[in-house]
C-alpha positions in Angstrom: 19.1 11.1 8.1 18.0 8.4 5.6 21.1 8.3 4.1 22.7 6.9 7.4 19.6 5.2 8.9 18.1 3.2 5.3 21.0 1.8 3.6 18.7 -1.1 4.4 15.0 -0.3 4.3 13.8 -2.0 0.8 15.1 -5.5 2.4 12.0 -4.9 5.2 9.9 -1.9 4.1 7.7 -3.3 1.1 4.5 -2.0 -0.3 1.3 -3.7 2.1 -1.5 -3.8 -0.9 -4.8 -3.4 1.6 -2.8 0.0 3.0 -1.9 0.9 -0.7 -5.6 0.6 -1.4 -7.1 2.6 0.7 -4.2 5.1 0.4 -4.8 5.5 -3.6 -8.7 5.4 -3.2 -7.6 8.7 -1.3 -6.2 10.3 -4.3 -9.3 10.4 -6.2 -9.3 10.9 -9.9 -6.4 11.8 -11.9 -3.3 11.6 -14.0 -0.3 13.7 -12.2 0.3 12.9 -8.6 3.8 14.0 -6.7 5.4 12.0 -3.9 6.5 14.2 -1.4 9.3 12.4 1.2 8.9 9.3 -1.2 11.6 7.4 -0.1 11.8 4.4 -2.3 8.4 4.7 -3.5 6.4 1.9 -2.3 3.4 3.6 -1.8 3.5 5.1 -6.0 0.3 3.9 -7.5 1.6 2.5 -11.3 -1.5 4.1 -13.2 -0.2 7.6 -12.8 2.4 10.3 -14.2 4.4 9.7 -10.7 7.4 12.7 -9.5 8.9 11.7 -6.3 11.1 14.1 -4.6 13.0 12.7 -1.6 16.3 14.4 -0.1 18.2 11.0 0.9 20.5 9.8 -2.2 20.6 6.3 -0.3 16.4 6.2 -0.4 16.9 7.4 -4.2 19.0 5.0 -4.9 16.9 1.8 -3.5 14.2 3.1 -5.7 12.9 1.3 -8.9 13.5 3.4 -12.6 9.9 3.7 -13.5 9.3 7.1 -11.9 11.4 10.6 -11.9 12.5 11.5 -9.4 13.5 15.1 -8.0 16.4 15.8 -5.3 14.8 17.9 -2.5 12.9 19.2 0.0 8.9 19.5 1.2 9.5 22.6 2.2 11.0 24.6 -1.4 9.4 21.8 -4.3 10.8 23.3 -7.9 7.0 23.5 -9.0 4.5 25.4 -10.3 1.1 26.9 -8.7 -1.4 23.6 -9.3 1.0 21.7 -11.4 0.0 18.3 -10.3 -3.7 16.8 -9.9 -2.7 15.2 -6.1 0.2 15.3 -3.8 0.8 12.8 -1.5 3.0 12.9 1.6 3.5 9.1 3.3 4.7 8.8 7.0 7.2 11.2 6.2 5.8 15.1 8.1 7.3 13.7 11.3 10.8 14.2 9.4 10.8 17.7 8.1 12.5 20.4 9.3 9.3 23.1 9.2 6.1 20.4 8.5 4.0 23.8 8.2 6.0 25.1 5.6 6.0 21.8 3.5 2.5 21.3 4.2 2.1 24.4 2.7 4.5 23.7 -0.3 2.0 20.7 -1.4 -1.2 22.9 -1.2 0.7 25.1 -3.3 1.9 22.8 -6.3 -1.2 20.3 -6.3 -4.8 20.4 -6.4 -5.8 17.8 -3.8 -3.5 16.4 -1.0 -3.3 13.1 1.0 -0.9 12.5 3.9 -0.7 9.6 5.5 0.8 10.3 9.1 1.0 9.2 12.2 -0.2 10.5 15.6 1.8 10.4 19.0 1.6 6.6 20.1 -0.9 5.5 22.4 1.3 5.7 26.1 -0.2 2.1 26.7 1.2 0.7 23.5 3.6 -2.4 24.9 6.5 -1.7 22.5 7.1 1.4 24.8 7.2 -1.1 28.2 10.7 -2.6 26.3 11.9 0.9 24.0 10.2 3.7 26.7 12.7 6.0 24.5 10.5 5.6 21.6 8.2 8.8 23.8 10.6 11.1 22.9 11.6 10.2 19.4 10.2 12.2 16.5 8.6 9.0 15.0 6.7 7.6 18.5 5.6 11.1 20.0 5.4 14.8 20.1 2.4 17.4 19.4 -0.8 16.1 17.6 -0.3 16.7 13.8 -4.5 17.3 13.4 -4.2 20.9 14.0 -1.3 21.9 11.8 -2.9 19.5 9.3 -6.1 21.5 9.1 -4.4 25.0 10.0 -2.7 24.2 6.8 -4.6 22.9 4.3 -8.7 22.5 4.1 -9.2 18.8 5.5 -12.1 17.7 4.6 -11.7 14.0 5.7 -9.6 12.3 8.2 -9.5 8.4 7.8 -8.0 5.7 10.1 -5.6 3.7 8.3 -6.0 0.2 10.8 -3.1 -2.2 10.8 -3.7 -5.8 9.7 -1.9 -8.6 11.8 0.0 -9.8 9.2 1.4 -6.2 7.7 3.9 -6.9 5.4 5.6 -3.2 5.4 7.5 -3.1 8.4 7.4 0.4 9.9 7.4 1.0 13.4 3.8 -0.7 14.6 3.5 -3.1 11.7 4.4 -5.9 14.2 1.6 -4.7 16.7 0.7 -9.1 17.4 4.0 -10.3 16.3 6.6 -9.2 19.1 9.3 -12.0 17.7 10.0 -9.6 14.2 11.3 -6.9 16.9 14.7 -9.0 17.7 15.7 -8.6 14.2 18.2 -6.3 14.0 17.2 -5.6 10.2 13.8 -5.1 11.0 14.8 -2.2 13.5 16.9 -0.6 10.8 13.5 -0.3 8.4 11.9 1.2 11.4 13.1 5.5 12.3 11.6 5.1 15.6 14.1 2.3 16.6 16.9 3.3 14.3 17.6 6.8 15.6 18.1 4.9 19.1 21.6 5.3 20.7 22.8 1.3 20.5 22.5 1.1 24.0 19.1 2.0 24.3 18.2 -0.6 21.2 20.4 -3.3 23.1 18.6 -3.0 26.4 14.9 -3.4 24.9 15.5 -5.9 22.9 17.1 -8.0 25.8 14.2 -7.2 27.7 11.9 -7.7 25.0 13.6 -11.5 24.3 13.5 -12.5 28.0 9.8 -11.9 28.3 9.3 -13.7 25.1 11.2 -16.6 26.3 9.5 -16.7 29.5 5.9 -16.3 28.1 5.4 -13.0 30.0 4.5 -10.7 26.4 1.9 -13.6 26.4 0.5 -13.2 29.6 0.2 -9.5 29.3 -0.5 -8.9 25.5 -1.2 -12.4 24.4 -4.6 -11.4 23.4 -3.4 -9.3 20.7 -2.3 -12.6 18.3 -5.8 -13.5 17.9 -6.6 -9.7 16.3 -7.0 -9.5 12.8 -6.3 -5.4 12.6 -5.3 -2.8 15.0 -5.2 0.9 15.7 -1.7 2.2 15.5 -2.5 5.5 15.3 -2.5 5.6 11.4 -4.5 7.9 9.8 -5.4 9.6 6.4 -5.9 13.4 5.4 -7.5 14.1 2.3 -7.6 18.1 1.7 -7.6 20.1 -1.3 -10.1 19.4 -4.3 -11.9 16.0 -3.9 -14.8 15.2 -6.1 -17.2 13.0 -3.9 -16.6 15.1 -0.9 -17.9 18.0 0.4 -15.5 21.1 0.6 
């Protein structure tokens, strides 16, 4: 998919440093960690022995050289049992073809796990009054991934992962108080939820999104949100597996 949809995503998806915090204080101790769905590895903390494995050769290629990286799959990694201290899997579940099965995959190879995913968007969330498609796609809605997080691994913390208003990663939310970034058509390729949108569907909520904009009524429904400094998107943070600090 990624191969088709992110021949453009390093240009608008960069690497937001309070997100990337609280993502690698998540990881715990340790010196092996493997990127599961890494895409072009943003998210890759640099004090690590980093392996990425990502299926799109377009992702691959937008990738810096400092880490290996593996061709493949979540759900059949060409590791050993425990081979890495943590595993980390970053807005990427939604994607896979059988998320149990590649859940399972990363409590198999790694000692500890973090995924950062998302859960199905709030129906009140204004981006869905312009792109109402967005409830049906598999980045903006579907079951809740808690259960199949903790049928599959043993969660032992779940953390929010809150949204500052001036997110420099543009995914799908990351524009939660500024509703401007949304015209921009390169901004909606960095973003799955919009991209996998038949044109026409795009076309129509961004006109309608524009028009509401130029006539102040975003303002006068969701002005409020500007003066926010963070914001639930629906983020959040398992950390399964072995964590010292935490009870198991």
């Amino acid at each position: 998919m990624y191969d088709h949809i992110g021949r453009t995503y390093a240009r608008t998806r960069r690497t937001d440093l309070r997100l990337a915090g609280q993502l690698w204080q998540a990881l715990g101790p340790g010196d092996s960690l493997l990127n599961v769905g890494a895409g072009t590895g943003n998210y890759e903390p640099g004090d690590r022995d980093v392996v990425a494995v990502e299926p799109s050769l377009e992702m691959i290629r937008q990738r810096p050289r400092s880490h290996h990286v593996v061709r493949g799959v979540a759900e059949a990694l060409p590791f050993r049992d425990d081979q890495f201290d943590a595993a980390m899997a970053i807005l990427t579940v939604h994607h896979w073809r059988d998320p149990a099965a590649g859940l399972l995959e990363l409590r198999r190879v790694a000692r500890r796990q973090v995924v950062w995913y998302t859960t199905p968007l709030d129906p009140s969330f204004w981006l869905l009054r312009y792109f109402g498609a967005l409830s049906g796609s598999a980045a903006g809605a579907g079951p809740h991934p808690d259960a199949l997080l903790r049928r599959c691994f043993g969660v032992v913390e779940v953390r929010p992962l809150l949204i500052p208003y001036d997110c420099v990663d543009g995914f799908g939310v990351a524009f939660w108080a500024r509703p401007e970034a949304y015209l921009d058509p390169m901004v909606q390729e960095g973003m799955s939820c919009l991209a996998l949108l038949s044109p026409v569907e795009r076309q129509a909520g961004t006109r309608r999104l524009a028009a509401d904009l130029a006539s102040g009524e975003w303002d006068r429904r969701y002005g409020h949100l500007r003066g926010e400094s963070q914001f639930d998107g629906g983020f959040r943070i398992a950390i399964a597996g072995d964590v010292p600090g935490l009870p198991s």
